[in-house]
VOTIDO-174436 format. One record per residue: x, y, z of N, C-alpha, C in turn; residue number from 1. Coordinates in Angstrom, 2 decimals, m for minus. Layout:
! VOTIDO-174436
PT        nx        ny        nz       cax       cay       caz        cx        cy        cz    nr
PT         X         Y         Z         X         Y         Z         X         Y         Z   NUM
...
! end
This chain:
! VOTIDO-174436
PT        nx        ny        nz       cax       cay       caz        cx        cy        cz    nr
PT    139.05     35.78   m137.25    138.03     34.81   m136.90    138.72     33.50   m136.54     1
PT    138.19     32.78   m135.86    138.75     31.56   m135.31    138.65     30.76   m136.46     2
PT    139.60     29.87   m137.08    139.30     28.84   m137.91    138.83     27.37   m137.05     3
PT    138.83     27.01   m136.33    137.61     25.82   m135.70    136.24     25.92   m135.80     4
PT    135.93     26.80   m136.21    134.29     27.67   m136.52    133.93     26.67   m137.99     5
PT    133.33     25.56   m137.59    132.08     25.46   m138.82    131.15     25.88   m139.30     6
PT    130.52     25.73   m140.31    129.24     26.84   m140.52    127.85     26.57   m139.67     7
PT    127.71     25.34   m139.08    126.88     24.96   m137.82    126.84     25.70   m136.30     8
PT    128.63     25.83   m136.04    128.98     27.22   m134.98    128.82     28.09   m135.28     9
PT    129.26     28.56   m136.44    128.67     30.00   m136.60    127.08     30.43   m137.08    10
PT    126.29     29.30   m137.47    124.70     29.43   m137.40    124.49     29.57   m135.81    11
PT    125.02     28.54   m135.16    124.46     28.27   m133.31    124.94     30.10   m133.17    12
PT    125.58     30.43   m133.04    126.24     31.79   m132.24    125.35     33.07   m133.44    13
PT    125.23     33.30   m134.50    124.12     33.57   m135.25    123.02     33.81   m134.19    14
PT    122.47     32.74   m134.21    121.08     32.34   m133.98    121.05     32.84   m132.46    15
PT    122.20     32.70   m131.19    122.08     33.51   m130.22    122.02     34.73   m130.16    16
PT    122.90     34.90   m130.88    122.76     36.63   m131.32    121.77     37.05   m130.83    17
PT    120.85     37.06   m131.79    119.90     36.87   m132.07    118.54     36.84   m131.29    18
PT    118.58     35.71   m130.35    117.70     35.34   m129.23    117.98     34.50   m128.31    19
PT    118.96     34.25   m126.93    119.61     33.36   m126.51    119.06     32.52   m125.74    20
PT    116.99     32.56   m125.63    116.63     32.21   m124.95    115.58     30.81   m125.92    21
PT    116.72     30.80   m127.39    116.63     29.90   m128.27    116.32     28.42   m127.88    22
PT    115.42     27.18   m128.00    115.53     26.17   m127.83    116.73     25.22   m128.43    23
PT    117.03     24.07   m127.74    117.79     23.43   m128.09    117.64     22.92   m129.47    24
PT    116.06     22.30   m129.09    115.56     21.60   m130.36    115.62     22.48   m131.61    25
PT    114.77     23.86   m131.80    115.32     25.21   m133.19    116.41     24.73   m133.47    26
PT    117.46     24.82   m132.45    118.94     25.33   m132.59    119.46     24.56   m133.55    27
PT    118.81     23.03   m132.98    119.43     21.90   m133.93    118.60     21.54   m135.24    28
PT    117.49     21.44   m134.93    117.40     22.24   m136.75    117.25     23.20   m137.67    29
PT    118.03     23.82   m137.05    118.66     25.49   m137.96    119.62     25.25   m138.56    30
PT    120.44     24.28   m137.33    121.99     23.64   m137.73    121.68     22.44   m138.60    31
PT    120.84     21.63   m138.68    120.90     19.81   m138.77    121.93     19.25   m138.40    32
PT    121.47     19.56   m136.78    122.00     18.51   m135.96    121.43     18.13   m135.31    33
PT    121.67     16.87   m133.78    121.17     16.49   m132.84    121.15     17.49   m132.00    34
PT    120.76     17.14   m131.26    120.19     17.87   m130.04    121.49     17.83   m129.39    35
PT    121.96     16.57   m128.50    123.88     16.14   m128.18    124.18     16.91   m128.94    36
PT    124.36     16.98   m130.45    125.33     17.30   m131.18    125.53     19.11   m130.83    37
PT    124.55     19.93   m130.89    124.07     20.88   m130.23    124.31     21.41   m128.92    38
PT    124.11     20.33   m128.09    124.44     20.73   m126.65    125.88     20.79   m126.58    39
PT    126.99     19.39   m127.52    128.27     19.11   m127.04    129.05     20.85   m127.93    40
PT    128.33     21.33   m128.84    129.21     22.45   m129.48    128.75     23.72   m128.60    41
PT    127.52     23.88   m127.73    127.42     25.08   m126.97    128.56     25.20   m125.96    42
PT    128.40     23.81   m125.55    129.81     23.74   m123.95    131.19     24.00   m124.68    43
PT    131.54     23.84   m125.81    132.67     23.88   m126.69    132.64     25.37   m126.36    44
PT    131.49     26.01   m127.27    131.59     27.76   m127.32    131.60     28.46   m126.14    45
PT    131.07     27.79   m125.06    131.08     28.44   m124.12    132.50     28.38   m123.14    46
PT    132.92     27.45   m122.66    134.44     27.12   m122.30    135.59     27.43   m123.34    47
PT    135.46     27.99   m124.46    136.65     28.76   m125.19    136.18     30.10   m125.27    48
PT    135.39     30.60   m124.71    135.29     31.98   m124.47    134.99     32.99   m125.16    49
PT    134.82     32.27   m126.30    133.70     32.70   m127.61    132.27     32.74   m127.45    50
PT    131.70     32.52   m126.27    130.48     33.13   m125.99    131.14     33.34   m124.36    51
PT    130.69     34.93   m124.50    131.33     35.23   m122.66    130.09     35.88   m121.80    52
PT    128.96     35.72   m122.59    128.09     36.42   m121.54    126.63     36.06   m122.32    53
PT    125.57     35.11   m121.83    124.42     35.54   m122.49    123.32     36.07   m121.14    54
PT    122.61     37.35   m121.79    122.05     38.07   m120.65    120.70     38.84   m121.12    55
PT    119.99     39.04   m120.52    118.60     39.83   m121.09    118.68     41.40   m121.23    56
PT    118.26     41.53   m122.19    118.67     43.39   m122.50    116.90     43.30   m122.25    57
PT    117.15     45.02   m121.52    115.75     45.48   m120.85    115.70     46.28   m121.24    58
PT    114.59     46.75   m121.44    114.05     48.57   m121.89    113.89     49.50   m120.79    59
PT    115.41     50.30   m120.64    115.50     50.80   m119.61    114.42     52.26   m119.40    60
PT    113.76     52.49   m120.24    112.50     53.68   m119.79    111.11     52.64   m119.37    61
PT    111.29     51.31   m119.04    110.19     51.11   m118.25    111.21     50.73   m116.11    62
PT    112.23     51.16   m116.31    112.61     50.97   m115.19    113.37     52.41   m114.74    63
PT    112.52     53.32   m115.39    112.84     55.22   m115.29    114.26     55.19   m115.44    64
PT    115.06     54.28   m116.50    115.97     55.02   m116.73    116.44     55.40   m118.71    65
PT    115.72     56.52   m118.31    115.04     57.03   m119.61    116.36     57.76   m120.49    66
PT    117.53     58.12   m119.73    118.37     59.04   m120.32    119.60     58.16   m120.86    67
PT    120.71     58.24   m122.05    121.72     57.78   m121.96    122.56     58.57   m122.13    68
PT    124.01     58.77   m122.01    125.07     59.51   m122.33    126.33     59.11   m122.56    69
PT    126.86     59.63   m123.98    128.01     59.61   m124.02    129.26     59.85   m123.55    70
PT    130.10     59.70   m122.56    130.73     60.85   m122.11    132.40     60.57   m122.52    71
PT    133.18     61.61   m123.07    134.12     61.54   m123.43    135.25     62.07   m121.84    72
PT    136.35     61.10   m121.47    137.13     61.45   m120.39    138.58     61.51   m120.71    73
PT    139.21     62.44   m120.27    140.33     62.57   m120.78    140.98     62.56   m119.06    74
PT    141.96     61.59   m118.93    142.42     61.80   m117.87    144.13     62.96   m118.26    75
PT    144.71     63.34   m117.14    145.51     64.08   m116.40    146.91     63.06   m117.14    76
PT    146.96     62.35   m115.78    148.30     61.14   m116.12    147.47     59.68   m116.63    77
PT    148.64     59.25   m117.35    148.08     57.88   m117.70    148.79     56.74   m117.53    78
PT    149.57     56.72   m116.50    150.24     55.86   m115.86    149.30     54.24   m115.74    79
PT    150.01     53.10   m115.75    149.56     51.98   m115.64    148.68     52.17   m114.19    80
PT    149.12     52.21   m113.40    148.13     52.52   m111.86    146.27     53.69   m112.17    81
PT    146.81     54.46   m113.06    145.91     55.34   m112.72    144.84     55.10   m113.93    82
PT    145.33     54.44   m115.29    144.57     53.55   m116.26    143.66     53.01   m115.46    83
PT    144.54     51.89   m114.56    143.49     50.43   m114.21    142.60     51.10   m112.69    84
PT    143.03     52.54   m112.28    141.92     52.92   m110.76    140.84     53.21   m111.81    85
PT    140.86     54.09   m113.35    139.91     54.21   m113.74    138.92     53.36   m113.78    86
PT    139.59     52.18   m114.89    138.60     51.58   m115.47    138.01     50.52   m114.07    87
PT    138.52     50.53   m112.80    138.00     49.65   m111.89    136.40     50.64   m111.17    88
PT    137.00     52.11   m111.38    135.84     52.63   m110.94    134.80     52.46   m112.18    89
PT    135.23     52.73   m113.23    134.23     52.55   m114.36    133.19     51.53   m114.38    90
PT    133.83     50.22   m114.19    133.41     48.63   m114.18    132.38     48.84   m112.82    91
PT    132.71     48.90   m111.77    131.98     48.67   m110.33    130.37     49.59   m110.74    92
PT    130.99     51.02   m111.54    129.42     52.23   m111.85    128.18     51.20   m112.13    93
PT    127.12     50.48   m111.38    126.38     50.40   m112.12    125.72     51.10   m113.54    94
PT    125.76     52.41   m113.43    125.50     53.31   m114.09    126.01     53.25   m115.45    95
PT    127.31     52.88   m115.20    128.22     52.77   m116.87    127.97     51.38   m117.47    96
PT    127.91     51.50   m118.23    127.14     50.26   m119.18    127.94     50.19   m120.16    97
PT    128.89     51.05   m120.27    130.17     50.45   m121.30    131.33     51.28   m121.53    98
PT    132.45     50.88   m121.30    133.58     51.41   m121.03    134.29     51.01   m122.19    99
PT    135.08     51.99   m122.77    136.43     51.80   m124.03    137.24     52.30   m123.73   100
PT    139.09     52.12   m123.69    140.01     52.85   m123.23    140.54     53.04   m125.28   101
PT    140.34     54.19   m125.57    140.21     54.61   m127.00    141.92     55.53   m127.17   102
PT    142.07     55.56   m128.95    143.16     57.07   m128.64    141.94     58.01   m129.44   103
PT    143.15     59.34   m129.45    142.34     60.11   m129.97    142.17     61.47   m128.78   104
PT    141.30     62.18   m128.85    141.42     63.24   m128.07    140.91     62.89   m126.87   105
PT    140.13     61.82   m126.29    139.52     61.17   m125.17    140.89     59.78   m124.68   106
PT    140.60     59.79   m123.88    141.80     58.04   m123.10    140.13     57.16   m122.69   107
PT    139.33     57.65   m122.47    138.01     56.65   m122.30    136.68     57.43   m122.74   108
PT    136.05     56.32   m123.55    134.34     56.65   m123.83    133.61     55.67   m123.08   109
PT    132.91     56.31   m121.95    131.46     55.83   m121.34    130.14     56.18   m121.98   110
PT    129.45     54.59   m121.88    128.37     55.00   m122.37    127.31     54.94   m120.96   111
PT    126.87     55.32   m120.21    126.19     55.51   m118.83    124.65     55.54   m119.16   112
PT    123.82     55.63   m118.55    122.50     55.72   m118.05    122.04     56.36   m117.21   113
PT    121.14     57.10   m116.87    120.41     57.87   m115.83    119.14     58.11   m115.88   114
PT    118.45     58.14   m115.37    116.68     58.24   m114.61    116.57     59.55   m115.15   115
PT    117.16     60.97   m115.05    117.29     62.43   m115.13    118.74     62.95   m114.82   116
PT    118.91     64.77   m115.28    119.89     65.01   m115.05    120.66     65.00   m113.65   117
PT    119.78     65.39   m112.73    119.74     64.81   m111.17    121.10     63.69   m110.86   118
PT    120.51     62.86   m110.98    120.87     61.51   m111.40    122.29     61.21   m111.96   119
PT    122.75     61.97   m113.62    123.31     61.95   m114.16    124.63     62.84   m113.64   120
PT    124.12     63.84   m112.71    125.18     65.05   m111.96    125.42     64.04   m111.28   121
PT    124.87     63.20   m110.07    125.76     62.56   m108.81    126.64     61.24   m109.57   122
PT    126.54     60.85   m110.70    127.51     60.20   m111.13    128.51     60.88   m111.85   123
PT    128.67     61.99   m112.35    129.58     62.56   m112.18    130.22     62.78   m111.27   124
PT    129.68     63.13   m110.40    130.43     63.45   m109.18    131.28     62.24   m108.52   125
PT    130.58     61.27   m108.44    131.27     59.94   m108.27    132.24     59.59   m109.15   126
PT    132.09     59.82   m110.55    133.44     58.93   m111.27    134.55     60.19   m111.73   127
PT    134.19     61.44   m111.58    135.13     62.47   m112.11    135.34     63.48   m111.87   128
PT    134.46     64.07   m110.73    134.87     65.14   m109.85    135.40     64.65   m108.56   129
PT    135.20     63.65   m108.38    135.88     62.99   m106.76    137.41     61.84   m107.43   130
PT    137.62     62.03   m108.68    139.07     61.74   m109.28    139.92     63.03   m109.49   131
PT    140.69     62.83   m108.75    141.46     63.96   m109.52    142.39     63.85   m110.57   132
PT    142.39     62.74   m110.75    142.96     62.31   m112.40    142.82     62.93   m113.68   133
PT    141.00     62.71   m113.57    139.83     63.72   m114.20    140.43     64.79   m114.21   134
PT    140.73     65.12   m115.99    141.57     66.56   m116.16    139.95     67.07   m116.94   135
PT    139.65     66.46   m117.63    138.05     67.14   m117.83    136.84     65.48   m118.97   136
PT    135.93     65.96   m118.71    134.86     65.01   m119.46    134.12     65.98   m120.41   137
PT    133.86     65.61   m121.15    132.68     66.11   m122.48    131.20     65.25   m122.53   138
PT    130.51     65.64   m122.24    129.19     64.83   m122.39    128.52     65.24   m123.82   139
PT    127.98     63.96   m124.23    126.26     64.57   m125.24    125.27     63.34   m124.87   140
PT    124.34     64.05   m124.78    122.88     63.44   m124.43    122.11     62.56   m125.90   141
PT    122.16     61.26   m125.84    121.26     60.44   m127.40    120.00     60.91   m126.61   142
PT    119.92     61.41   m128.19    118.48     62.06   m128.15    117.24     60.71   m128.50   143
PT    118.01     59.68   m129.17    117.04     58.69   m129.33    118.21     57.20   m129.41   144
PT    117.41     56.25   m128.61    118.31     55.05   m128.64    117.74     54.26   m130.57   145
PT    118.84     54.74   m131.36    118.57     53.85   m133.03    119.01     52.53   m133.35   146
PT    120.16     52.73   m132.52    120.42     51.06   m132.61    120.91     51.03   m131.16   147
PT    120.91     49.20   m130.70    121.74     49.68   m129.27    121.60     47.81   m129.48   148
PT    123.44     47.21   m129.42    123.45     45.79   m129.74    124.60     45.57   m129.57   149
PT    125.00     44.25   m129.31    126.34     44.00   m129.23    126.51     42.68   m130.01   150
PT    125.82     42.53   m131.05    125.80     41.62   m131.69    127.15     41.78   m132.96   151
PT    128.00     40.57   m133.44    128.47     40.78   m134.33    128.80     40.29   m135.48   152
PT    129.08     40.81   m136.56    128.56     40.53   m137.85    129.44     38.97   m138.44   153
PT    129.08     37.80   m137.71    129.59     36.50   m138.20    129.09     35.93   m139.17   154
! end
């Protein structure tokens, strides 16, 4: 953990967690602070890169994309070149929604999305039958989204 973190930063980043579409005014009395005082520690968190993204999470079965999948990829070679073609195709997938370069019996876990299996075949086809890197993938289908967050425990 960063030691520059007061217990006011780590309430503010808390409290985004949380809901990032938080008022200034809450923010600052959650913390007891000013409002300045508030605004000058968000630009702090935000320009040291301790907050790198705030964004709206959607409920992807009202935009038909009802399916998620795990998919375990084991590439072929793992050369520095053929690491970073992965994970550049990975990143660009709209589809993939989260990429890990892991050890273990997998070199990457995707977590992807799809409308149906339809759907879920032509992105295969796109990230691992049209690689020939792709020595093989393992899929399983969440049968139910139980938790789904990227929040973390400060």
């Amino acid at each position: 953990m960063t030691t520059n973190l007061d217990d006011a930063d780590l309430t503010i980043l808390r409290l985004l967690q949380q809901d990032c579409r938080i008022g200034l005014e809450q923010l600052a009395q959650d913390c007891s602070l000013s409002v300045p005082s508030v605004q000058r520690r968000l630009k702090k968190l935000r320009e040291s890169d301790l907050i790198q993204q705030e964004v709206a999470v959607l409920n992807p079965a009202r935009f038909s994309y009802k399916m998620t999948f795990i998919v375990l990829v084991e590439l072929d070679r793992e050369s520095l070149d053929q690491l970073d073609h992965f994970r550049k195709r990975a990143k660009a997938d709209p589809q993939v929604q989260q990429c890990y370069y892991v050890t273990g019996d997998a070199d990457f876990i995707l977590i992807c999305t799809a409308q149906d299996m339809q759907d879920f075949e032509a992105l295969t086809h796109r990230l691992f039958f049209e690689n020939s890197n792709v020595r093989r993938f393992r899929t399983s289908v969440a049968m139910e989204r139980t938790k789904v967050g990227m929040a973390l425990p400060i």
